[in-house]
Structure formats: C-alpha cells, structure tokens
Backbone as a chain_set.jsonl record, in Angstrom:
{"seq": "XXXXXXXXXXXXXXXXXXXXXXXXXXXXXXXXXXXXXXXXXXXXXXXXXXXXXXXXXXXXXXXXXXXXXXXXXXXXXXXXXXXXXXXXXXXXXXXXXXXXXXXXXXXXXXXXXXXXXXXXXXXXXXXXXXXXXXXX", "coords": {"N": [[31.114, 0.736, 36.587], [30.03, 4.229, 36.796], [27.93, 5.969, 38.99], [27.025, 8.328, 37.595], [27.605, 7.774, 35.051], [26.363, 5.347, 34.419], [24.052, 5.93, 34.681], [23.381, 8.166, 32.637], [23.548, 5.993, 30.543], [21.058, 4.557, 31.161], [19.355, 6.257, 30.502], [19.964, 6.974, 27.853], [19.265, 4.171, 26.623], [16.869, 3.722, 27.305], [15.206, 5.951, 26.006], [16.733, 4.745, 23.582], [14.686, 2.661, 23.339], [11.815, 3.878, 23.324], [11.484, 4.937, 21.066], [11.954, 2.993, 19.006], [9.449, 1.55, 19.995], [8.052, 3.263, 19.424], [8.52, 3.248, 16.696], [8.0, 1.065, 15.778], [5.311, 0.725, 16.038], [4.142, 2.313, 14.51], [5.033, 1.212, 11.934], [3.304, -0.612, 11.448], [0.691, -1.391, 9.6], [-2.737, -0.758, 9.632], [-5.482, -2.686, 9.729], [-7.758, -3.382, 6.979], [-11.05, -3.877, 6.05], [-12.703, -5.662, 3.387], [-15.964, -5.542, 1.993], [-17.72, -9.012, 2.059], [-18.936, -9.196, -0.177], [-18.011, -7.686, -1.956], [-15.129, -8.721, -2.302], [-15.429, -11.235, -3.238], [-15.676, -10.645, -5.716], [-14.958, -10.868, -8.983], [-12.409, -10.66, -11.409], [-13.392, -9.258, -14.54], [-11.7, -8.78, -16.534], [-9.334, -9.883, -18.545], [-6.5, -11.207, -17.789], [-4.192, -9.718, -19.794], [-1.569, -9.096, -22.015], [-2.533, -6.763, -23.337], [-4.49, -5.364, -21.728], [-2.329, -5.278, -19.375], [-1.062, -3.539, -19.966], [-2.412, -1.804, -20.089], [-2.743, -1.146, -17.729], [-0.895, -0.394, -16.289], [0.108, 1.989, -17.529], [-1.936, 3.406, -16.431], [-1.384, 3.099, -13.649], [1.387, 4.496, -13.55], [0.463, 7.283, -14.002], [-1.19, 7.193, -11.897], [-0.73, 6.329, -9.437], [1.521, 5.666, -8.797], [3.646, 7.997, -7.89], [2.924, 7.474, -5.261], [2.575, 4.919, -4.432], [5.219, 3.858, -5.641], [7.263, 3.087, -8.676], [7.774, 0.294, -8.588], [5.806, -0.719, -7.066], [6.695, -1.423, -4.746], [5.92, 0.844, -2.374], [7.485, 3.092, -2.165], [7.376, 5.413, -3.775], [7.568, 9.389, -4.324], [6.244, 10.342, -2.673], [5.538, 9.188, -0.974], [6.502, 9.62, 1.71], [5.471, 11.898, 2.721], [2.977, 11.287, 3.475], [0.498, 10.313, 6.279], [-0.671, 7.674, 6.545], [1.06, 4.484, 6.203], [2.397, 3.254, 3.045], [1.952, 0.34, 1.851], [4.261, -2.53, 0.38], [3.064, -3.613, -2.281], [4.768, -5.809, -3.45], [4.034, -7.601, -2.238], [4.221, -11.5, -0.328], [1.759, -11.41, 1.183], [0.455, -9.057, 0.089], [-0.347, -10.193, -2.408], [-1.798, -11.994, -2.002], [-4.53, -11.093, -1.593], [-7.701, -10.815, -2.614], [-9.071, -10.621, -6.156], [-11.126, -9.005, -6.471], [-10.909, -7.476, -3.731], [-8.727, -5.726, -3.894], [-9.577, -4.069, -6.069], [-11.92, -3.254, -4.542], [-10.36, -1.469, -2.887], [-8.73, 0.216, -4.46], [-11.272, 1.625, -5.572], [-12.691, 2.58, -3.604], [-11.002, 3.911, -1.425], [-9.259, 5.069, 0.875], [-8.374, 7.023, 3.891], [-5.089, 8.636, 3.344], [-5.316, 7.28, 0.941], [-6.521, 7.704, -2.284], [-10.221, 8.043, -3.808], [-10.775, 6.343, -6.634], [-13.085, 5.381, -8.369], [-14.118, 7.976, -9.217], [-12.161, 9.388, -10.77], [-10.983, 7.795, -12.355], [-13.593, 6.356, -13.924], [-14.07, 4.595, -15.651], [-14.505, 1.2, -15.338], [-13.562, -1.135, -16.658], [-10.889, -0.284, -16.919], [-9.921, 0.172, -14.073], [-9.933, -2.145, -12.901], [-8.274, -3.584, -14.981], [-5.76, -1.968, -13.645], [-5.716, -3.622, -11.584], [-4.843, -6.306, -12.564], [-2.115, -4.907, -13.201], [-1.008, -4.99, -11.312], [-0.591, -7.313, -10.387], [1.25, -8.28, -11.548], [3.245, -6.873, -10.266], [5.839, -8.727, -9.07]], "CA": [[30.597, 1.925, 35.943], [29.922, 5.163, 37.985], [26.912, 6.8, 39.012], [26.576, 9.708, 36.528], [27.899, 7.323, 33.617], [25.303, 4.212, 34.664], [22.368, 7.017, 34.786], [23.242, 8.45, 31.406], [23.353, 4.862, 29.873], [20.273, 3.693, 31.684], [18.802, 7.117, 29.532], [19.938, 6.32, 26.669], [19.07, 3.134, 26.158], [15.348, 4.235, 27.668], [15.542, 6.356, 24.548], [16.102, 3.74, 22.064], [13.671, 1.491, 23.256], [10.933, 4.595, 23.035], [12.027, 5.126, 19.794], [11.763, 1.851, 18.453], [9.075, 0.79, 20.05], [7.275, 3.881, 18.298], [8.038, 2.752, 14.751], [7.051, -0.661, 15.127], [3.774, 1.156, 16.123], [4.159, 3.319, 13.095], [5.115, 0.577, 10.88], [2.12, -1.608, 11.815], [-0.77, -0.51, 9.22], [-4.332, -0.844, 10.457], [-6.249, -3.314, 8.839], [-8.269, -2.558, 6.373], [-11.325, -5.167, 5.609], [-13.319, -5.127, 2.231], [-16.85, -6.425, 2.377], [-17.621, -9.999, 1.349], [-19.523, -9.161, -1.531], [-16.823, -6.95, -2.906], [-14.206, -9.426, -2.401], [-15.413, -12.506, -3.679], [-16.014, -9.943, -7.003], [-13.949, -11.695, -10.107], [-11.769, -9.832, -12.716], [-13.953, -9.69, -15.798], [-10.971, -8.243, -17.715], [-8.824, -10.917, -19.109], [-5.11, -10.512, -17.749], [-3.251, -10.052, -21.121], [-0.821, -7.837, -22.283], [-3.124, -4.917, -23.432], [-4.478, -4.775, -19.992], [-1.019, -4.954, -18.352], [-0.115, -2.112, -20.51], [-2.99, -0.265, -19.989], [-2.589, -0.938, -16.001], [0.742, 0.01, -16.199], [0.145, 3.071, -17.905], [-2.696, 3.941, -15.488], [-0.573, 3.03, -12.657], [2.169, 5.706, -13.631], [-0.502, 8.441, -13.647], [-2.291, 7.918, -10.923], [-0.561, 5.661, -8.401], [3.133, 5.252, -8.692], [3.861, 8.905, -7.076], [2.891, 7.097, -3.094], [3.109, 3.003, -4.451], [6.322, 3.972, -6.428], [7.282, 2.413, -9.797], [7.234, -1.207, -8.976], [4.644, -0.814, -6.118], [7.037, -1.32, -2.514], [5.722, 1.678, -1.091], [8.898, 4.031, -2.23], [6.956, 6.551, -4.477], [8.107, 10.113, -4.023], [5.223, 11.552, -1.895], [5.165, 8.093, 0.361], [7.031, 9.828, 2.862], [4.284, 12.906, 3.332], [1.609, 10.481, 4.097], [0.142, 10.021, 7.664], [-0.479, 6.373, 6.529], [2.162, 3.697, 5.82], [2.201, 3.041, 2.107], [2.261, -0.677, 1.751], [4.525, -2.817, -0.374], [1.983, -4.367, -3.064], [4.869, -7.06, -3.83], [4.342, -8.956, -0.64], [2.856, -12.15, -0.621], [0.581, -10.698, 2.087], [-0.391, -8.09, -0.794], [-0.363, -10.323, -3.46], [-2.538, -13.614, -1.952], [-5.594, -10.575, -1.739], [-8.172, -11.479, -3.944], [-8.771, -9.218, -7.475], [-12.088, -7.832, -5.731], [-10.195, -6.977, -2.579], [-8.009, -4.687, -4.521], [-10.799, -2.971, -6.963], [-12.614, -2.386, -3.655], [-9.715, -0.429, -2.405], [-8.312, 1.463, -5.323], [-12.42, 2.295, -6.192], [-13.404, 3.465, -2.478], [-10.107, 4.277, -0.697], [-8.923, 5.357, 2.691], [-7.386, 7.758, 4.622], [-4.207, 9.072, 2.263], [-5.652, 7.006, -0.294], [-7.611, 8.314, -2.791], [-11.146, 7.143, -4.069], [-10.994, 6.2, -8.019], [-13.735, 5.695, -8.943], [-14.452, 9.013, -10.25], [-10.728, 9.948, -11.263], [-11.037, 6.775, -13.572], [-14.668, 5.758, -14.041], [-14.056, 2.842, -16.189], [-14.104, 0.057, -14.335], [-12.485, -2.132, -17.029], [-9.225, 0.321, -16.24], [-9.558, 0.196, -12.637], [-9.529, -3.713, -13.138], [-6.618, -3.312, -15.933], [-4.768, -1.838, -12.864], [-5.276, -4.845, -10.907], [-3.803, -6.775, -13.575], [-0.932, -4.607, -13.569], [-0.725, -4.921, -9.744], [-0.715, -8.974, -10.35], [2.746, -8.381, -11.753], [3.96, -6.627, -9.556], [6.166, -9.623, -7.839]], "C": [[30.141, 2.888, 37.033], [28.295, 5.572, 38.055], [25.964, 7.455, 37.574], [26.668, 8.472, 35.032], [26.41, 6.039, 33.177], [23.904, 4.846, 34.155], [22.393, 7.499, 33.577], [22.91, 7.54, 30.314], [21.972, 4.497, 30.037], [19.459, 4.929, 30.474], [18.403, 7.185, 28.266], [19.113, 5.251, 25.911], [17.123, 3.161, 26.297], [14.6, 4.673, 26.15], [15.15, 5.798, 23.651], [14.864, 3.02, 22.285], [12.096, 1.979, 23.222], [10.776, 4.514, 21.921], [11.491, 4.26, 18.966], [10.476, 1.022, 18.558], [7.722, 2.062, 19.185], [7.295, 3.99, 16.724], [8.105, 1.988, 14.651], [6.034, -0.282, 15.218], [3.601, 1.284, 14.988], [3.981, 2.114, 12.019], [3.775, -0.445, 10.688], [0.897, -1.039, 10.704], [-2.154, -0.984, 9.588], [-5.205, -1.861, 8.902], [-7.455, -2.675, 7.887], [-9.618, -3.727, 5.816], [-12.249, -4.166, 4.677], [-14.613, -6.1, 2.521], [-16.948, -7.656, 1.481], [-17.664, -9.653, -0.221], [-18.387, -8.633, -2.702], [-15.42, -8.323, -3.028], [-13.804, -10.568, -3.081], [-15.652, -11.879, -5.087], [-14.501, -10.506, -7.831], [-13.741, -10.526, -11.246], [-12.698, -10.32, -14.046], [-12.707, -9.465, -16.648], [-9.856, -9.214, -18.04], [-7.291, -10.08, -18.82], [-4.065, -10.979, -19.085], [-2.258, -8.975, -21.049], [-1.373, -6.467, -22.525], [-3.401, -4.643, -22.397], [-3.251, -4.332, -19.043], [-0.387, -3.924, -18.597], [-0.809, -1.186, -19.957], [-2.805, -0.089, -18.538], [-1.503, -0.179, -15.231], [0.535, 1.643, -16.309], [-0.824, 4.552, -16.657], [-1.854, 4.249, -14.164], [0.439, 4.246, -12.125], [1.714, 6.922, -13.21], [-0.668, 8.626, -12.668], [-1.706, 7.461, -9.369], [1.349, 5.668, -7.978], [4.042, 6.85, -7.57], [3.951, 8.521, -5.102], [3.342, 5.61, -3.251], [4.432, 3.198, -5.068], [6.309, 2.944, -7.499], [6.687, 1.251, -9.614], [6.506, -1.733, -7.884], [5.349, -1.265, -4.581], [6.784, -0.419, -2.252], [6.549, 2.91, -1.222], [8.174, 5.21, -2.958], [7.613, 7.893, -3.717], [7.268, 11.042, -2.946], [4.73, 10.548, -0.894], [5.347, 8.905, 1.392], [6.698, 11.191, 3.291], [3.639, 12.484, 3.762], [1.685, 10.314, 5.54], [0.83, 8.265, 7.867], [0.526, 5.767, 6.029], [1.875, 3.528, 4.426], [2.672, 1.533, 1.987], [3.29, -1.059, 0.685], [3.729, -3.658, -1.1], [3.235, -5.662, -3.388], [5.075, -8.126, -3.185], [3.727, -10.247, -1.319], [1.219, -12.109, 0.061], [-0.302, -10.174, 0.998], [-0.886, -8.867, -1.734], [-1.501, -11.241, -3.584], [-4.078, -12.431, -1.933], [-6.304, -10.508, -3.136], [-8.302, -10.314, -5.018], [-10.047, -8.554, -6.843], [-11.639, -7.316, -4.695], [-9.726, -5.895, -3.461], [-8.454, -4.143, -5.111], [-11.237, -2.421, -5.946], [-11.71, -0.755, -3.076], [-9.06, 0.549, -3.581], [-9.881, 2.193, -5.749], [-12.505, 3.043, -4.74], [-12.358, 4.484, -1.92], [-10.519, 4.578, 0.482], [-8.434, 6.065, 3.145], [-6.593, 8.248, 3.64], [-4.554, 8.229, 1.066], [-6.686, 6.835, -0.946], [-8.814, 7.613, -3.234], [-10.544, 7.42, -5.79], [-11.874, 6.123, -9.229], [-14.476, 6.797, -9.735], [-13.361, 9.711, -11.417], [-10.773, 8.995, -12.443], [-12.567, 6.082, -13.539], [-14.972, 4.616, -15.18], [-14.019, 1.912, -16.038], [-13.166, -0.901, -15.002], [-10.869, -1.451, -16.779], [-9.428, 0.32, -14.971], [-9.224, -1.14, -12.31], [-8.183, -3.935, -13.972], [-5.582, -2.822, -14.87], [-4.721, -3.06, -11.976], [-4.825, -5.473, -11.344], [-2.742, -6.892, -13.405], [-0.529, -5.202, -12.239], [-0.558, -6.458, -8.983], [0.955, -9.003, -10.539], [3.587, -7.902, -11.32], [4.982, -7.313, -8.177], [7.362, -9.659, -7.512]], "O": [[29.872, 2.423, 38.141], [27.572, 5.417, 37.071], [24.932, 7.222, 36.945], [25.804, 8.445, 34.155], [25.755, 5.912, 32.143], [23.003, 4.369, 33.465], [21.279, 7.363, 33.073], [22.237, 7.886, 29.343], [21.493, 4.044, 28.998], [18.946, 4.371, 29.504], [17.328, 7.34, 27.686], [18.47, 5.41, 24.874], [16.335, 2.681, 25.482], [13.803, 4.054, 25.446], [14.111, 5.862, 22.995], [14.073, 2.825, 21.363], [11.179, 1.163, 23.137], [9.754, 3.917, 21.582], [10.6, 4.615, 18.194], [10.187, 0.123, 17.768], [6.744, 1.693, 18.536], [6.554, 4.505, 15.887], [8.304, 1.568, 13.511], [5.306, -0.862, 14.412], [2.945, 0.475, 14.331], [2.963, 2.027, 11.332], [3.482, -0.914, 9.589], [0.169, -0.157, 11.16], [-2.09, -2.177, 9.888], [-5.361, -1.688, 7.693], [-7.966, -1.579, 8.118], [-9.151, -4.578, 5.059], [-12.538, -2.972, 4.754], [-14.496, -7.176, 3.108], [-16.456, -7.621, 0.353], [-16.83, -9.77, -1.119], [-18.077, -9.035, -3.824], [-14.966, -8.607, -4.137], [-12.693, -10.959, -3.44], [-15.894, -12.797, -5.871], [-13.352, -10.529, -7.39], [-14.562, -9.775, -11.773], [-12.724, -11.47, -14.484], [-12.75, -10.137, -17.678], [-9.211, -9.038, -17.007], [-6.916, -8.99, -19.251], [-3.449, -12.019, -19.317], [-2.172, -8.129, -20.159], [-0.938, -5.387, -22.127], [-2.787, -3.738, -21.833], [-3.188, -3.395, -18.247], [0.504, -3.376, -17.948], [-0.41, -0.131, -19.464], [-2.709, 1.055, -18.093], [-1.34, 0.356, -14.134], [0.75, 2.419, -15.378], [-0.611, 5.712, -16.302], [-1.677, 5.377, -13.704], [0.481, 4.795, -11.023], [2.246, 7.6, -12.331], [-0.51, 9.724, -12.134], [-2.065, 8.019, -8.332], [2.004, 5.673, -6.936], [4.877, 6.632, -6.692], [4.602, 8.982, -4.165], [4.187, 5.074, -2.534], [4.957, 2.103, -4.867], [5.528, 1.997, -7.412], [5.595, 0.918, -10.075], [6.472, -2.942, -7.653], [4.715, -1.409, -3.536], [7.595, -0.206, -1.35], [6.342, 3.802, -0.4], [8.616, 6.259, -2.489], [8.157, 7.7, -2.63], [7.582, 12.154, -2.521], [3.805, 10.777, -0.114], [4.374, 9.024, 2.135], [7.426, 11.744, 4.116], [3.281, 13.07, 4.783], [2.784, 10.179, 6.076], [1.746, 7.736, 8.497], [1.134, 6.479, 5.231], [0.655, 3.681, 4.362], [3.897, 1.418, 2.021], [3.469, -0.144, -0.118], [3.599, -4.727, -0.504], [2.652, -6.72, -3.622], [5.796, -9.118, -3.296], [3.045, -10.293, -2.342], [0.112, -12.513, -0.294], [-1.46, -10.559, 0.83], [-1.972, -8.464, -2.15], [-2.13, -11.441, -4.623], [-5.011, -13.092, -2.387], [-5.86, -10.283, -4.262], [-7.757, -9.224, -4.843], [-9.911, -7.338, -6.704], [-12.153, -6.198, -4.646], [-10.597, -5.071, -3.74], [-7.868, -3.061, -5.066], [-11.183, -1.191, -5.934], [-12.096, 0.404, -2.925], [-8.989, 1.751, -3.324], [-9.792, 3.312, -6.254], [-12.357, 4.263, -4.815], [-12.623, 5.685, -1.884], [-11.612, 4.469, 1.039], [-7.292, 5.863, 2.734], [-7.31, 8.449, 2.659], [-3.952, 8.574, 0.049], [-7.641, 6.133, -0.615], [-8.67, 6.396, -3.121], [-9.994, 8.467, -6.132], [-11.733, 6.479, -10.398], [-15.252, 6.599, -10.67], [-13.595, 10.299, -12.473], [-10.583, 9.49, -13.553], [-12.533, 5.008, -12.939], [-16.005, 3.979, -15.386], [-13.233, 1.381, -16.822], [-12.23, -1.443, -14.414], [-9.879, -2.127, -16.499], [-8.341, 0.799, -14.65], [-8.314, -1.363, -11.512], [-7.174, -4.451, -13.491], [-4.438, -3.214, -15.097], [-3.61, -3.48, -11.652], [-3.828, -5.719, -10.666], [-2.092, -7.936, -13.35], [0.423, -5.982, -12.257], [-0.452, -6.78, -7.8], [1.737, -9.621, -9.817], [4.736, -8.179, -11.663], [5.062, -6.934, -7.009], [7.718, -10.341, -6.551]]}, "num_chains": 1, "name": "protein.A"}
C-alpha cells in the first residue's frame, strides 16, 4: 500500500473508531438511583385488567410519544431528547421494583417529566406501573 493511500486509511479508520466510540458513550445512560424508602414502596393497586387498561390508556397520553407504544424507547419525540430513552421491556427494566418505577414516573429527570402533578392520582400513576409490568 502507498504512502498517500496507507495515510488516508490510517484516517479513516481513526474516524470510525471516534465515531463509535462516541455512541457507545451516548448509548450508555447514567444511572439513575431511587431512594430506599421509595423503592422498597409496594403497589397498593391490584394488577388486574381495569388497571392495565387504565395504565394503558394513561400511558398513550402521557408517555408513549418518548417510551413509544410498547415502551422500547421508539416513541416519536425519542429522537429530540438529550437523554437516551430506555427500553422498559428489558429485563434490566423489568427486574426494577414497582416503587422504583412510581419514584421515577412521580419525580423525573432530565427529559423526563415529573407526574405527579400532570396525574395526581397516585392509584393512576401506579395503574401505569401495572401497565409497564406488561410491557415484555
């Protein structure tokens, strides 16, 4: 290989490996911890069907636009966000306990919003965890 051709390759490939190694950064999301107290917090709301409907229904409204329909992350306004939009049907996402997940749809973070005032019912903010159980 010549000179000029070696030096353009060696560029290149420099390149990708910038590239790449900036959206594994990217893809990486920043932990996020919930305090004990909140975590070890238990679903009072009985996961049935009315809940899953109503979670569902909530879901559509308020969430599905950045979590998309069936919660990987695809929504239509994911790909404005700073932050990564997780997929909720990991088992990563899924093994987090039902207070873990109230904490974060009630307080939020960064691109994601707080709820508690947008829905001040707690049994629907719980009815979305529900929904967010079936999401597998």
């Amino acid at each position: 290989m010549k000179k000029g051709k070696l030096f353009g390759f060696t560029v290149t490939l420099m390149a990708a490996i910038v590239i790449m190694s900036f959206t594994a950064y990217q893809a990486a999301p920043k932990p996020w911890p919930v305090p004990d107290k909140n975590a070890k917090m238990t679903n009072p709301v009985k996961k049935d069907a009315e809940s899953i409907s109503t979670g569902k229904s909530l879901w559509s409204k308020h969430c599905a636009s950045c979590h998309g329909k069936s919660g990987k992350g695809d929504g239509t306004k994911a790909a404005q966000l700073k932050t990564i939009v997780e997929d909720l049907t990991t088992t990563k996402m899924q093994a987090q306990s039902d207070g873990s997940l109230f904490y974060k749809i009630s307080e939020g973070r960064d691109d994601m919003p707080s709820f508690k005032k947008k829905i001040p019912d707690q049994e629907e903010l719980w009815s979305i965890v529900n929904y967010m159980r079936s999401l597998k």
